[in-house]
MDTraj code that builds the backbone (N, CA, C; nanometers):
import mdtraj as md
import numpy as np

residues = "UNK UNK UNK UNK UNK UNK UNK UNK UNK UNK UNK UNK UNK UNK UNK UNK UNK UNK UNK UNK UNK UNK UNK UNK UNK UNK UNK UNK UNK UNK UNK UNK UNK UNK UNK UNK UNK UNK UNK UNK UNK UNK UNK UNK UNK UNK UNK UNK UNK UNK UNK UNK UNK UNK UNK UNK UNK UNK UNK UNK UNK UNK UNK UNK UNK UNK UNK UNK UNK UNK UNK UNK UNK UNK UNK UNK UNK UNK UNK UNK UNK UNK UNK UNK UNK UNK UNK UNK UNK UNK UNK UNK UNK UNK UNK UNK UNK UNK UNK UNK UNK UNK UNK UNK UNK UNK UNK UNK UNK UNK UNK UNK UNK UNK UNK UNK UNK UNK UNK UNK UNK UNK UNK UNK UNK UNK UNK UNK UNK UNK UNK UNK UNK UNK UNK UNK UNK UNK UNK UNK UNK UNK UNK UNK UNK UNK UNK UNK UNK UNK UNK".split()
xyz = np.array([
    [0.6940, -3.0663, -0.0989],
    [0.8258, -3.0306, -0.1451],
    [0.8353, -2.8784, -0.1555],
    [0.9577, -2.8041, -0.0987],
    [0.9601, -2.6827, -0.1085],
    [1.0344, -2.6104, -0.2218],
    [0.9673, -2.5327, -0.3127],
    [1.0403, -2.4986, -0.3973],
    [1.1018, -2.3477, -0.4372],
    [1.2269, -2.3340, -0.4625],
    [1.2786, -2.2189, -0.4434],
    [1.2092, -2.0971, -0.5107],
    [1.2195, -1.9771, -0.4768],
    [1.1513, -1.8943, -0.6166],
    [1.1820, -1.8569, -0.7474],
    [1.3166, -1.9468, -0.7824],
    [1.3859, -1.8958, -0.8729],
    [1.2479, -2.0618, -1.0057],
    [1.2687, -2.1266, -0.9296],
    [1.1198, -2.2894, -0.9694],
    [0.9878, -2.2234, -0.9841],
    [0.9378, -2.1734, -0.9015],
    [0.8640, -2.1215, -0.8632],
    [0.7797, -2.0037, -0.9937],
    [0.8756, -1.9478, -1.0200],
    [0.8610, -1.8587, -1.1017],
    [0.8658, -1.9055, -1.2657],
    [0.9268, -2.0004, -1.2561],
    [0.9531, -2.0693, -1.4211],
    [0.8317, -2.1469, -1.4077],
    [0.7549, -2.1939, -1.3061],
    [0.6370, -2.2788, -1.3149],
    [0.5418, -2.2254, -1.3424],
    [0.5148, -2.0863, -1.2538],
    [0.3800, -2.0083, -1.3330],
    [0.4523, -1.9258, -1.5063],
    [0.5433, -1.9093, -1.5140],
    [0.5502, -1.8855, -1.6360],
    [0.5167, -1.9627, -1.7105],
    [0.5501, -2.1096, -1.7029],
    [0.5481, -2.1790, -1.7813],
    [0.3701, -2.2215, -1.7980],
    [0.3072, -2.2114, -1.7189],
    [0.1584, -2.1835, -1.6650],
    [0.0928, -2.0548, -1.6858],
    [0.1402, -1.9584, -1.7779],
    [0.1049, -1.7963, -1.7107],
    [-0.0409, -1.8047, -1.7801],
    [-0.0639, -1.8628, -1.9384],
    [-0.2114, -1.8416, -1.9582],
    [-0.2573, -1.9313, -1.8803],
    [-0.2508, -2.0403, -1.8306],
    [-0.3467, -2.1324, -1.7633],
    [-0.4291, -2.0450, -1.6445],
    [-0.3111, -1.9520, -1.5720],
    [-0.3168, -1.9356, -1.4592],
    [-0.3857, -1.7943, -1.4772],
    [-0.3829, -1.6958, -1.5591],
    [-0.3678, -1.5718, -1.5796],
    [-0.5032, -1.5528, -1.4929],
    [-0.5909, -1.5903, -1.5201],
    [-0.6794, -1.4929, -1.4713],
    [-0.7091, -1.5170, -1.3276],
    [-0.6765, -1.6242, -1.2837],
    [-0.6905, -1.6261, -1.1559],
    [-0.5406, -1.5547, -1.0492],
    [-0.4535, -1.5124, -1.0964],
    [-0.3940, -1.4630, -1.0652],
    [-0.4059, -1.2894, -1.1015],
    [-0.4390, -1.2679, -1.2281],
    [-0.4413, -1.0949, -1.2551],
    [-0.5872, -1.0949, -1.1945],
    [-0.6972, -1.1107, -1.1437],
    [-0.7806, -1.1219, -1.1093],
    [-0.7826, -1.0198, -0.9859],
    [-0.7152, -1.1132, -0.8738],
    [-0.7466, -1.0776, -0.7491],
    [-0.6398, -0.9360, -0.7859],
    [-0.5513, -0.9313, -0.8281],
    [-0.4354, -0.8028, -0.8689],
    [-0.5354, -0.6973, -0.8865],
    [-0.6057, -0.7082, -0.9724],
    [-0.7058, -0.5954, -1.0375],
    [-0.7892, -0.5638, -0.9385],
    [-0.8314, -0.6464, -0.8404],
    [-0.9151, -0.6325, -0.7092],
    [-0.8673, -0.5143, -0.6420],
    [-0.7143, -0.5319, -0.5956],
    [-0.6112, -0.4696, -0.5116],
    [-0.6272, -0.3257, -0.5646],
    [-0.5902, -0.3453, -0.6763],
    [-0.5640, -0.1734, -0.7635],
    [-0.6694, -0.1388, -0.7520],
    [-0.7965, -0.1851, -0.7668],
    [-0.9125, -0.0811, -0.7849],
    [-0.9743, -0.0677, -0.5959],
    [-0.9639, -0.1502, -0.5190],
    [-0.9498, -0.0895, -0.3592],
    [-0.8256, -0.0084, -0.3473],
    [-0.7438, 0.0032, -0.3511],
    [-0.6126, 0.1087, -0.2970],
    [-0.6867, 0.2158, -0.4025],
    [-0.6732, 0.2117, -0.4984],
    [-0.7666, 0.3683, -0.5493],
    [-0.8646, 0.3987, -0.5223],
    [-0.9614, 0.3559, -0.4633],
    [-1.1022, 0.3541, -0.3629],
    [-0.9949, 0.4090, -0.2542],
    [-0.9583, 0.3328, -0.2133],
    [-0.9204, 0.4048, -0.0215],
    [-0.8186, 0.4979, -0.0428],
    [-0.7576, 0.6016, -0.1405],
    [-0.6552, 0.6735, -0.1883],
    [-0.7872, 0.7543, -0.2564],
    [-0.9201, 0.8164, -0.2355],
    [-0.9298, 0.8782, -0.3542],
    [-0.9523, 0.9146, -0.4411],
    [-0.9323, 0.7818, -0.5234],
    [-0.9524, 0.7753, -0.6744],
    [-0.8023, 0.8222, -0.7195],
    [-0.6856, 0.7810, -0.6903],
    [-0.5437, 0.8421, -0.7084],
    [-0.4629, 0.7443, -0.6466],
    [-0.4002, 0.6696, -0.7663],
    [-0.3233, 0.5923, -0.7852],
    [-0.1974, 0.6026, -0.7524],
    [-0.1388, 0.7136, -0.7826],
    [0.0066, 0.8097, -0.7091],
    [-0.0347, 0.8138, -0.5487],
    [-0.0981, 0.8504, -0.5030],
    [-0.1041, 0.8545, -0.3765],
    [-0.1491, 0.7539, -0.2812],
    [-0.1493, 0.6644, -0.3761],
    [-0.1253, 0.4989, -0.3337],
    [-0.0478, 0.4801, -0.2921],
    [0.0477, 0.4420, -0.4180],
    [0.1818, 0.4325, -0.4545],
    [0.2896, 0.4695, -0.3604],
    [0.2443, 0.6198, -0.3152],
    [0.3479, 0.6774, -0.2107],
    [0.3613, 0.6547, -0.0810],
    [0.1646, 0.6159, -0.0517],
    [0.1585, 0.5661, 0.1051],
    [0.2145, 0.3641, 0.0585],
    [0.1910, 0.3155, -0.0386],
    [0.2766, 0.1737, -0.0069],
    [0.4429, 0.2104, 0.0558],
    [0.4899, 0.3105, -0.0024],
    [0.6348, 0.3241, 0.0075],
    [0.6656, 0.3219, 0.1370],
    [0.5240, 0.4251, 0.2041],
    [0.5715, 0.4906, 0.3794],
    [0.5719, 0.3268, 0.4654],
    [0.4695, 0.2831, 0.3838],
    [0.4267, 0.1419, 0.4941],
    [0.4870, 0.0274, 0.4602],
    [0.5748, 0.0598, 0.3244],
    [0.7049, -0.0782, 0.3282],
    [0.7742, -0.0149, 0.4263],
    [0.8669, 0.0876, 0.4911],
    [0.9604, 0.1036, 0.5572],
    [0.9285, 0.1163, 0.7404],
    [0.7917, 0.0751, 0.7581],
    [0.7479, 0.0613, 0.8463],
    [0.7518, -0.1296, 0.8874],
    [0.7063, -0.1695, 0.7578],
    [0.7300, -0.3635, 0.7762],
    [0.8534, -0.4089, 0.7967],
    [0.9231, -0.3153, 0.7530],
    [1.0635, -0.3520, 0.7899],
    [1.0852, -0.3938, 0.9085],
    [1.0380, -0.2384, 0.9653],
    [1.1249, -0.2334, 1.1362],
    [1.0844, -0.3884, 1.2175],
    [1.2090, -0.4192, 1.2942],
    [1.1414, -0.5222, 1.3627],
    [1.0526, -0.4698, 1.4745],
    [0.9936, -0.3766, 1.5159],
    [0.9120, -0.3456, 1.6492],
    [0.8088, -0.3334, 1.5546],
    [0.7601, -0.2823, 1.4409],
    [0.6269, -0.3237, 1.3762],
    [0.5752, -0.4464, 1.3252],
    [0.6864, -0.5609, 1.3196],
    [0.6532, -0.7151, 1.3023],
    [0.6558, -0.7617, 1.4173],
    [0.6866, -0.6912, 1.5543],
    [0.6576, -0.7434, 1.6538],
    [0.5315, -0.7235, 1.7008],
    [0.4660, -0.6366, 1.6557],
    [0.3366, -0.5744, 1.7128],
    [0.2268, -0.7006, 1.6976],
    [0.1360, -0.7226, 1.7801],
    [0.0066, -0.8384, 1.7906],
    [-0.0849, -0.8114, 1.7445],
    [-0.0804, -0.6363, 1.8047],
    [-0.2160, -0.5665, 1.7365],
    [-0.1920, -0.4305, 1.7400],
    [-0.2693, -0.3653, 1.6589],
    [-0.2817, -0.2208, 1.6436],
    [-0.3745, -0.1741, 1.7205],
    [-0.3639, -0.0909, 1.8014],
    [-0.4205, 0.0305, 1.8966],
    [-0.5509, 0.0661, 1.8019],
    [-0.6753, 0.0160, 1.8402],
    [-0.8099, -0.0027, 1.7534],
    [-0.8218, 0.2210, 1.7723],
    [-0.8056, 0.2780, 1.8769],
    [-0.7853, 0.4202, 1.9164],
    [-0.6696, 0.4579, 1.9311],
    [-0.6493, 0.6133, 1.8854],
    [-0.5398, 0.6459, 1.8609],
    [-0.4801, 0.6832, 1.7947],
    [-0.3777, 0.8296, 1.7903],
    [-0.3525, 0.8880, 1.6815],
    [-0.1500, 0.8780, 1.7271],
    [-0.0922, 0.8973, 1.6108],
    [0.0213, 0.9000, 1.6183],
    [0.1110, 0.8122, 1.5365],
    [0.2549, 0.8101, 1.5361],
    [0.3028, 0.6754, 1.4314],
    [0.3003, 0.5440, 1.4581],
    [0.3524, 0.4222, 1.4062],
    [0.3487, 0.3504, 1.4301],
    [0.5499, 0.3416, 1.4001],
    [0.5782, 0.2339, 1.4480],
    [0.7298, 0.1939, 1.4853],
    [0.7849, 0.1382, 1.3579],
    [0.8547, 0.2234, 1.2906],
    [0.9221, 0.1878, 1.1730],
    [0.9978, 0.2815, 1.1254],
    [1.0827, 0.2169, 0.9930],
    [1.2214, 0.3502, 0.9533],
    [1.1419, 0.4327, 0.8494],
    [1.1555, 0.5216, 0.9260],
    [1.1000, 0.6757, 0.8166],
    [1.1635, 0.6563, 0.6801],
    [1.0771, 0.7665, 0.6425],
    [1.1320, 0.7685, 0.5111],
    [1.0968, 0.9334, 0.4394],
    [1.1320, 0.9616, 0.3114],
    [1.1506, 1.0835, 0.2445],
    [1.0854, 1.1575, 0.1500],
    [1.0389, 1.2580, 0.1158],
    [1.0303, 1.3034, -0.0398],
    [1.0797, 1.2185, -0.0965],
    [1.2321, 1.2652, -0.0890],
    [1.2943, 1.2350, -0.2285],
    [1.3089, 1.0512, -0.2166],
    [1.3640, 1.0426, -0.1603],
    [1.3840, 0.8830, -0.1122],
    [1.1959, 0.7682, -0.2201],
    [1.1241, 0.8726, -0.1584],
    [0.9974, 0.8565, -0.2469],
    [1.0072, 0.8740, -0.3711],
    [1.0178, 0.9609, -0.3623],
    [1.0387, 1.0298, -0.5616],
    [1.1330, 0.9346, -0.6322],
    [1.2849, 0.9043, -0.5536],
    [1.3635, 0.8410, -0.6243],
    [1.3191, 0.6583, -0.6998],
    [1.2395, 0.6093, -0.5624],
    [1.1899, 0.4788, -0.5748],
    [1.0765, 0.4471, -0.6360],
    [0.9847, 0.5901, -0.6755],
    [0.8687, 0.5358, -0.7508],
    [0.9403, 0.5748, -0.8932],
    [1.0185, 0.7252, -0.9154],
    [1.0092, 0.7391, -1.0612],
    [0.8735, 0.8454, -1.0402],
    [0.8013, 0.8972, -0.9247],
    [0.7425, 0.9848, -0.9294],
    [0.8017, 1.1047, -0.9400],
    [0.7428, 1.2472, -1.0048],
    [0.8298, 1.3645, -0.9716],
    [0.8345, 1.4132, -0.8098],
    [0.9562, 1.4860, -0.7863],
    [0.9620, 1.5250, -0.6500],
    [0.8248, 1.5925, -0.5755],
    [0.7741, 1.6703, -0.7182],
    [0.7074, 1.7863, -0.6590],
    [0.5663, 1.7316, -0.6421],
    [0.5302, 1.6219, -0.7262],
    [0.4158, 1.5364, -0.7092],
    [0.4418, 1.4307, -0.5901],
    [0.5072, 1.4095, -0.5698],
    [0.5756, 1.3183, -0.4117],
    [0.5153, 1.4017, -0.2557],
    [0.5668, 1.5432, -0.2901],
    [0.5900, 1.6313, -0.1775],
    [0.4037, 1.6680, -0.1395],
    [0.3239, 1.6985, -0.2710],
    [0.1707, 1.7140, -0.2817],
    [0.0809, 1.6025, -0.2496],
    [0.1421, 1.4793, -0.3001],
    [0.0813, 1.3153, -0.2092],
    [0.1164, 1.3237, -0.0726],
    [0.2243, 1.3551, -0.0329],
    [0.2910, 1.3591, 0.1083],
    [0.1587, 1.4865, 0.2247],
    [0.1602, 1.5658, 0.1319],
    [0.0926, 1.6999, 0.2010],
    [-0.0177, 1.6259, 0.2257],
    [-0.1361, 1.5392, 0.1307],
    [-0.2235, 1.4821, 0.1512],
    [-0.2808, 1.4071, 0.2432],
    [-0.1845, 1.2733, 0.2548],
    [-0.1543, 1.1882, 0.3520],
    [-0.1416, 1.2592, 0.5258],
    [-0.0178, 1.3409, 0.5115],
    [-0.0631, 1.4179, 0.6043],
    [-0.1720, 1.4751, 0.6646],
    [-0.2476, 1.5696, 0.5829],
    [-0.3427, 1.6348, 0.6074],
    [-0.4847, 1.4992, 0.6379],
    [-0.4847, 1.4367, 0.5996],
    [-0.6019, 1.2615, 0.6225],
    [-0.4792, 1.2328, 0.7470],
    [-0.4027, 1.2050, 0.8003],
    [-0.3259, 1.2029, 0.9349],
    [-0.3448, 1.0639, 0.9129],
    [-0.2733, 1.0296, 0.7647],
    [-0.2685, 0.8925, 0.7496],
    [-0.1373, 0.8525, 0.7608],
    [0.0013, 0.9743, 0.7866],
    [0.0873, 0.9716, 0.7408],
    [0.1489, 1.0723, 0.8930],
    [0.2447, 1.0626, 0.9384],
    [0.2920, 1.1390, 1.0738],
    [0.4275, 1.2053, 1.0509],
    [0.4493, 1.3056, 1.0627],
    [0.5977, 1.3543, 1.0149],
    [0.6704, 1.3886, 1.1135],
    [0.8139, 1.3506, 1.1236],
    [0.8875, 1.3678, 1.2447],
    [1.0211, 1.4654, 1.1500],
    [1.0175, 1.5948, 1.2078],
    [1.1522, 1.6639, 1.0902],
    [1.0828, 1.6401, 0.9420],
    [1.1686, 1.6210, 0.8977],
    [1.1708, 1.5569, 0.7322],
    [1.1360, 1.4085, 0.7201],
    [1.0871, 1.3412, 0.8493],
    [1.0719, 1.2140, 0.8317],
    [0.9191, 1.2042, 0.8248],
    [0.8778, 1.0459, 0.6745],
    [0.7565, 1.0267, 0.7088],
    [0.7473, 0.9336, 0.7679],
    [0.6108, 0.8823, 0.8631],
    [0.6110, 0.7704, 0.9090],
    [0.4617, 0.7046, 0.9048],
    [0.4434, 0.6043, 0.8626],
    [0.3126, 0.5284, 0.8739],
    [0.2395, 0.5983, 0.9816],
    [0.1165, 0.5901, 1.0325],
    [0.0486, 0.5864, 1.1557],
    [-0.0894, 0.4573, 1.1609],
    [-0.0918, 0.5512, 1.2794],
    [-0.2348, 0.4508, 1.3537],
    [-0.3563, 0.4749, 1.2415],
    [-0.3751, 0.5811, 1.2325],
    [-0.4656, 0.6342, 1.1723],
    [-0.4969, 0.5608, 1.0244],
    [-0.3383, 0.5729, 0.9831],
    [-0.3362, 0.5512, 0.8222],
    [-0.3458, 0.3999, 0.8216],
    [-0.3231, 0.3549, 0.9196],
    [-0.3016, 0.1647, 0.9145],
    [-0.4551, 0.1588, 0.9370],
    [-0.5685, 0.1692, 0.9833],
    [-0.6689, 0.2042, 1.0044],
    [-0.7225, 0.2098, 0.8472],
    [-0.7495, 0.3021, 0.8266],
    [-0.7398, 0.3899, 0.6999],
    [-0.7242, 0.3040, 0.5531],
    [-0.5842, 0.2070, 0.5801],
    [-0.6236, 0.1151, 0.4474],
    [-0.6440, -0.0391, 0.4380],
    [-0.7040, -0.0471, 0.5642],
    [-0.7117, -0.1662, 0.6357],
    [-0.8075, -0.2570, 0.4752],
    [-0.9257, -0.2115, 0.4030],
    [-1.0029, -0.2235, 0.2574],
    [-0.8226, -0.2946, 0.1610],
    [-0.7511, -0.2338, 0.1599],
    [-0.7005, -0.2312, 0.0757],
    [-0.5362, -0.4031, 0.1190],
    [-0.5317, -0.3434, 0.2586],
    [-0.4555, -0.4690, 0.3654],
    [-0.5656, -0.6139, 0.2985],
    [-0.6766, -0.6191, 0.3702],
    [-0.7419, -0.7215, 0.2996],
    [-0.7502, -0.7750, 0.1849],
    [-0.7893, -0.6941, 0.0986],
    [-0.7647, -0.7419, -0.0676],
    [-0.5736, -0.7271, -0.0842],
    [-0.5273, -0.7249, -0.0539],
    [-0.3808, -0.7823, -0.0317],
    [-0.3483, -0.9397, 0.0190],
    [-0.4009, -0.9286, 0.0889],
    [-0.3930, -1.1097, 0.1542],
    [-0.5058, -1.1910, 0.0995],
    [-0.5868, -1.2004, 0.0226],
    [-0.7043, -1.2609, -0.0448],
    [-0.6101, -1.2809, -0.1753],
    [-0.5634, -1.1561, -0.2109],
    [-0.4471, -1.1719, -0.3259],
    [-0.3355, -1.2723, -0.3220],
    [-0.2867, -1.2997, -0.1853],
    [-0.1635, -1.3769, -0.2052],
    [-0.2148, -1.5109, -0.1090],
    [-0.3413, -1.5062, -0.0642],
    [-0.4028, -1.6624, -0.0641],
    [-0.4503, -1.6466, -0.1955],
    [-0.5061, -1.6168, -0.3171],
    [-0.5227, -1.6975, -0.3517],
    [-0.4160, -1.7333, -0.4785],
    [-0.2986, -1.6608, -0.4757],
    [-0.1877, -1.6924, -0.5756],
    [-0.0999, -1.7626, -0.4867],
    [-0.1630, -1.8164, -0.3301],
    [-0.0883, -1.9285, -0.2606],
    [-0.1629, -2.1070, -0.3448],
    [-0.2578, -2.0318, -0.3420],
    [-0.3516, -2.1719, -0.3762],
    [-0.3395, -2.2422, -0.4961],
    [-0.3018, -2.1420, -0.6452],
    [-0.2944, -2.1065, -0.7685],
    [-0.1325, -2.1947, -0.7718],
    [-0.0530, -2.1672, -0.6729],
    [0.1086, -2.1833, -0.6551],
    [0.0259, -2.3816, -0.6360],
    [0.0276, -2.4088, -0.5457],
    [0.0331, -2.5371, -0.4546],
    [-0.0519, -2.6017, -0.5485],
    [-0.1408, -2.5440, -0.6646],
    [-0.2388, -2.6557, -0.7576],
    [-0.1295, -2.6799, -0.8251],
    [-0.0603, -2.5709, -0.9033],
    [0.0457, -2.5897, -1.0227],
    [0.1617, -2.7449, -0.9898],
    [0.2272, -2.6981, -0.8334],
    [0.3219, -2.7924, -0.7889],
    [0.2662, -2.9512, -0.7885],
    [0.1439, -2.9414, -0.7744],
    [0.0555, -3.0637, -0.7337],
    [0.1047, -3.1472, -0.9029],
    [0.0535, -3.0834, -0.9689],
    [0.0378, -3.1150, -1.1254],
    [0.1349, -3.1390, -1.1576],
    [0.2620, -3.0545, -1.1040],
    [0.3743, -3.0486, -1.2065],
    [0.4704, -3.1849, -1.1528],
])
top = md.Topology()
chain = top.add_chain()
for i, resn in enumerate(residues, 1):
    res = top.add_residue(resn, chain, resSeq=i)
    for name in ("N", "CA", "C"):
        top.add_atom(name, md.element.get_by_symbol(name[0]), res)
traj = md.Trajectory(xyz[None], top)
């Protein structure tokens, strides 16, 4: 049975200690790899998630099969900004613009004008952190489908 997320969400609430740790679990996994592959800098996490949501968007980067294992340059998606950054984390501009310089400079990050854009490099780069992302949402797939079973 498929259930909407608006169900979905009242079920692990209604479950949240049962479930808690197997769900904040793998979470805590995530945060402490993205600050490993960032660093040790949590902001400059934060800012490269932003570049590489507006890259998942594009449909020519959900079309892609595979990533170019060699190779430097962007990958196919809608740029994005400083400020556009700054505005969506709640980071300051000027701490946005110094993560940005970073990213750049690791050529994790490709700038076209004022535009940033994901790259090869940087998809590469947090591939540690891509993994413990999907381990995360298998296993709060698994955590989901026990609850429904029960409920």
């Amino acid at each position: 049975m498929k259930r909407s997320l608006p169900d979905l969400v009242e079920l692990v609430s209604n479950q949240s200690r049962t479930v808690a740790y197997e769900l904040v679990d793998p979470f805590a996994h995530l945060m402490t790899v993205m600050r490993e592959t960032c660093g040790g800098d949590l902001e400059r996490a934060l800012v490269m998630v932003v570049i590489i949501l507006q890259s998942s968007r594009h449909p020519d980067f959900r079309k892609l099969e595979t990533v170019a294992p060699e190779g430097h340059g962007a990958l196919p998606g809608f740029g994005t900004n400083v400020r556009s950054i700054a505005d969506s984390t709640g980071i300051p501009k000027e701490t946005v613009r110094r993560k940005t310089r970073q990213l750049l400079e690791a050529g994790w990050v490709a700038r076209e004008g004022n535009t940033l854009r994901y790259s090869l490099e940087g998809y590469r780069a947090v591939a540690p952190a891509r993994d413990a992302l999907i381990r995360m949402y298998a296993q709060g797939y698994q955590v989901f489908q026990r609850l429904a079973a029960e409920d």
